[in-house]
N, C-alpha and C positions, 0 to 999 in steps of 0.2 A: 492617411497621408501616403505621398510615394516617397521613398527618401532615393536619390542618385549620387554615390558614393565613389571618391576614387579608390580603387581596389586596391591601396597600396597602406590605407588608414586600418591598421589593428583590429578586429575585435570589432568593427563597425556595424557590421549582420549583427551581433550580441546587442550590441550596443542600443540599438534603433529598433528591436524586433517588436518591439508596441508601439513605437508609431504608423506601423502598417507595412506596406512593403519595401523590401530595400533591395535594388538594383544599382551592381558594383561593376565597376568598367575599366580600363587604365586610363589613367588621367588625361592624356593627350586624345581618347576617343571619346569624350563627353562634347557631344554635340545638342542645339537647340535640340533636335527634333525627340533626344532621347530625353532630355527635361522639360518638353513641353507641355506635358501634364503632371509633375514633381512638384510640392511645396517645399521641400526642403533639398538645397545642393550642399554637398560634404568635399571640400577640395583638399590638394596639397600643392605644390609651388606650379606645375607643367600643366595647369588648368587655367588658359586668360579667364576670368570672370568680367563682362562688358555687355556692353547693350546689345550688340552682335548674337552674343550667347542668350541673354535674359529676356531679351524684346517680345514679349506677346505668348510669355510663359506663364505657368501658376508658381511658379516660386517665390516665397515667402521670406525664405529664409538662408542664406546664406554664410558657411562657414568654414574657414582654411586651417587645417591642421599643422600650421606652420607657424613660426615666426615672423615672417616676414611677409607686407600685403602688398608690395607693387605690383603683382600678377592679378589684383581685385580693383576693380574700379567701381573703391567706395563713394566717390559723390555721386555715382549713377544709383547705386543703392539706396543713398539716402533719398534719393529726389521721388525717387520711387517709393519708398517705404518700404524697403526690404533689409530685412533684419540681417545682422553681420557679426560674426565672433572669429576670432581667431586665437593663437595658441601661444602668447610671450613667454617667451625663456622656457620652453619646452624643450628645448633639444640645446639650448644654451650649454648645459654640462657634456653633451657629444661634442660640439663643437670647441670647449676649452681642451677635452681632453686630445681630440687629433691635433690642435693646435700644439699641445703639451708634447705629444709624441715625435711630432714632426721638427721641433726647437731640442728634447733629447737625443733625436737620430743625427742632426747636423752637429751637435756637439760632439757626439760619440765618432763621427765621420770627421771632422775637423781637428778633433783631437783640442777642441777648445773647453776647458773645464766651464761651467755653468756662470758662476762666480764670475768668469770673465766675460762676459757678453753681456750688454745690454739692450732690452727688450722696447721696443717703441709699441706703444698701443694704438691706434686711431678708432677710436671708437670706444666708451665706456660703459656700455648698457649691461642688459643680460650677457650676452657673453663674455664684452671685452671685461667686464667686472670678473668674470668668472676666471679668465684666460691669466689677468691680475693678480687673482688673488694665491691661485695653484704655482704661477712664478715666483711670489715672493717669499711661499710656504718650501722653494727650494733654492732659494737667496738667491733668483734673478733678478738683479738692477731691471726696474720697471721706469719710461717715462711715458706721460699719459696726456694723450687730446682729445678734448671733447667740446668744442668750441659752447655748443647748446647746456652742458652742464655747467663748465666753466661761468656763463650768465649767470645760470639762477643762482647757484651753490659758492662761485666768488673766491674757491680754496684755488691757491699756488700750486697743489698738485697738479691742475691742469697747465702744459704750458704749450706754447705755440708749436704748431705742425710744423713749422720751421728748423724749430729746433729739436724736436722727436727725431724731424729726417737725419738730420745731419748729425746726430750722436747715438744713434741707434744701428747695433751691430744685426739685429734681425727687425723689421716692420709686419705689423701684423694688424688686418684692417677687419675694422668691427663694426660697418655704419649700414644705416638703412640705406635702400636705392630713391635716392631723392630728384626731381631735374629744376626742381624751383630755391627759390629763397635765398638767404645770405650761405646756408649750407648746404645748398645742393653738392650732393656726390657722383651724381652721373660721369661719368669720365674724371676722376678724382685725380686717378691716376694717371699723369699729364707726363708729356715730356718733361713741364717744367720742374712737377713733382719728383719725377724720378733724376732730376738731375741735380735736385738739394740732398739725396738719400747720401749713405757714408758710400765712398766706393769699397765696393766688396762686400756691402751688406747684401742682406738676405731678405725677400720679400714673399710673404705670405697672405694670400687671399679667401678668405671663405664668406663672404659676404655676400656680393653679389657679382655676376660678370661685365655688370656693364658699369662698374665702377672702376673700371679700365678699360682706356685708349689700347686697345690692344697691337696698334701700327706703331703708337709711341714705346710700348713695352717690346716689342720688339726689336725697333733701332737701339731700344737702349739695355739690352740686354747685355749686352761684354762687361757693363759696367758692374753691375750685380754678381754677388758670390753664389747665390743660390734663386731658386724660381719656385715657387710652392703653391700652386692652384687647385682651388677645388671646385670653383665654378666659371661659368665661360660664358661672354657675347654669345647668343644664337643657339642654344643648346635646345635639341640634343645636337645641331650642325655644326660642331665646334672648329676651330681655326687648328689646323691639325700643324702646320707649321710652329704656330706659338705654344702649341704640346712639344714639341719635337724641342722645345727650350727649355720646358720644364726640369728641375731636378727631381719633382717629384709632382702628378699629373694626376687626379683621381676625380670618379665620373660625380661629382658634388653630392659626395657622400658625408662629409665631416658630421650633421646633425644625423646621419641614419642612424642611429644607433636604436634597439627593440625599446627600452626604456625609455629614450626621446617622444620615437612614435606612440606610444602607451600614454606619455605625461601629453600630447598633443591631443590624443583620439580622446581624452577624459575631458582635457578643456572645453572641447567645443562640443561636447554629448551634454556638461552639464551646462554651457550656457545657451542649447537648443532647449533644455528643458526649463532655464528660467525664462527665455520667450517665450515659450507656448503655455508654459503655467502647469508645466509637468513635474508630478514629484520622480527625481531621478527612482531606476528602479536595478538599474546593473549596476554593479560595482566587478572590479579586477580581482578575480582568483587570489585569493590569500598567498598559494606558495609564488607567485610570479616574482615577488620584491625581493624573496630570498630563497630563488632559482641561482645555484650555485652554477659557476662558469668554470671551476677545477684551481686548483693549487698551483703557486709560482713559488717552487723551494729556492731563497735568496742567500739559506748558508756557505759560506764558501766564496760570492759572488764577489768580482772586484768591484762592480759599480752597479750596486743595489738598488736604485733608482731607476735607470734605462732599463737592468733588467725587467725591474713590476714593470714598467711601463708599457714597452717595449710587449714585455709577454702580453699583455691583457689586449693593449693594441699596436699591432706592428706594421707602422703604417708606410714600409717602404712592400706590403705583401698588395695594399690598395692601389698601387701605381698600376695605370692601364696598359704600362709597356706588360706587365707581369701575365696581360690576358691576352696579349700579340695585337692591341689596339689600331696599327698604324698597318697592319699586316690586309686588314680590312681594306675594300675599295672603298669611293667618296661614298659612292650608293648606299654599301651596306653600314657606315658608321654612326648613323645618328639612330638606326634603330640600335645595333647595336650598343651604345653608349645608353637609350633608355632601358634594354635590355638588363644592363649593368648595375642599375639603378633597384628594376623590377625585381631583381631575382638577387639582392644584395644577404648575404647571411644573415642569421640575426646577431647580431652586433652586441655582446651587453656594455656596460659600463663597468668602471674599476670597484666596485661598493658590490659586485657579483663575484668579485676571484677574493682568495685567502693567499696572502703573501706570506711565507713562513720564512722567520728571522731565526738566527743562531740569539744566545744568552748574552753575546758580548753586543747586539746588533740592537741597543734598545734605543738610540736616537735617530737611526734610522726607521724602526719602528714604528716611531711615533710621528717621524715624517710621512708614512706612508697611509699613516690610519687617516691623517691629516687631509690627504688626496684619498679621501672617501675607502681605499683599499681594506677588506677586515684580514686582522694581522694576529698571527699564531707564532710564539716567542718559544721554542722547542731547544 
């Protein structure tokens, strides 16, 4: 077989090297003609997968390393008979934690203790569960929408978007890019929406960018206390005005994180091998999981929490002002912006750094090991 991989997938060359050849490319340069004789395509989000691309190819098989498929256009797959996997809740833990980060940095910045703020969720799947669970492990008042759970599941915890907006000091949106049904989210983000929010709240996006009216997000920006985007309309062409509103602006990075893309590149390596009727044969380097990221010493610290957090991921250093973003012409900014993406560090997660507590520090400790951190009491 040929396998055509976006060069941005882990470990993939490893991964695939008995399926025969594998040719790696950046994702925005996969074209028909380079998978015109490939059985197997390996994506990640900046890859349209469509008839456009697949039409009168040998591919077979189909798979995105991501969580999220509106960039796949699964009924052309199906109609076709071309096999499809993708990667749910793989990077769901990156994205709770820059979410995590970006809700400690405005508290640390507002000078508003934690306790007092209330967290609006839209969305409760793999992440917004995950974003959920990490807030209420540091007593953030959580309210929770999920209209689609709400049906099956029937619990009160879910309550109307209505009232999420309107009592929620920060919103934080958690839903697939949908443009049909009773839940379509495509422009979710509405004038009307943003004009139920609390005034003065804070609005945070990692989902999708076209889950915002971005002209509405604009006129209605005075009203908002904070702006928190990590993805955009048209990327990598992004609306460099509604950057310039951002409190905090990053090139939709929130899922990069090394471990995200590693829980992604395995998802769909082993369900290529349960299509083809391959017994998997790679597995991930044993020291990978417990590759150390370095020491956060919290003795001493006045606010033990931002600190771990904060050290492990500090996510006013991801803001694109920090890389002179705007300094760029119209020209060079969209490569730039995939360059930003391309050449991202490796990112680990909080379950890679050791936080080291003083003896009087053991409920914070225990908060900490809580949010995955491994924790040394000295």
């Amino acid at each position: 077989m040929k396998v055509v991989a976006d060069e941005n997938i882990p470990f993939v060359r490893e991964m695939f090297s008995d399926y025969g050849d594998v040719f790696t490319c950046p994702g925005r340069s996969i074209t028909r003609a380079i998978i015109e004789d490939a059985t197997v395509l390996l994506v990640r989000s900046v890859t349209p997968v469509n008839e456009s691309l697949l039409k009168d190819t040998a591919v077979r098989f189909v798979a995105t390393a991501t969580i999220g498929v509106d960039h796949v256009d699964t009924e052309y797959l199906k109609a076709n008979n071309i096999g499809f996997a993708y990667a749910p809740g793989s990077n769901s833990e990156s994205v709770a934690q820059y979410v995590l980060s970006a809700i400690m940095t405005l508290s640390s910045t507002l000078k508003k203790p934690l306790s007092s703020m209330k967290l609006g969720i839209i969305g409760v799947g793999n992440v917004g569960s995950k974003v959920f669970h990490h807030a209420e492990i540091l007593g953030i008042e959580c309210l929770l929408n999920d209209p689609p759970k709400k049906r099956i599941i029937g619990s009160d915890i879910y309550i109307s978007r209505d009232e999420v907006l309107g009592n929620s000091d920060i919103v934080s949106i958690h839903v697939p890019l949908t443009a049909d049904g009773e839940d379509a989210t495509s422009g979710m983000v509405s004038s009307e929406f943003l004009s139920k929010m609390k005034n003065g709240a804070v609005l945070i996006n990692t989902s999708r960018g076209d889950i915002i009216d971005e002209n509405a997000l604009k006129s209605s920006r005075s009203s908002l206390g904070g702006l928190i985007l990590d993805v955009w309309k048209n990327e990598p062409s992004i609306d460099a005005d509604l950057f310039k509103l951002t409190t905090i602006g990053t090139p939709h990075i929130a899922g990069y994180s090394y471990d995200g893309k590693i829980r992604g590149a395995l998802q769909i390596y082993h369900s290529a091998c349960a299509y083809f009727f391959k017994q998997p044969v790679w597995s991930l380097p044993e020291e990978i999981p417990g590759e150390s990221a370095g020491n956060i010493d919290l003795r001493g610290s006045l606010n033990p929490y931002f600190d771990a957090v904060s050290g492990a991921f500090p996510i006013l250093n991801e803001d694109m002002r920090k890389c002179s973003f705007l300094t760029k012409s119209i020209e060079e900014r969209p490569e730039f912006f995939d360059s930003l993406r391309k050449n991202y560090k490796k990112r680990y997660e909080f379950s890679h750094y050791t936080v080291i507590c003083g003896k009087n520090q053991s409920r914070e400790a225990l908060i900490l090991s809580e949010l995955n951190f491994k924790v040394e009491i000295l």
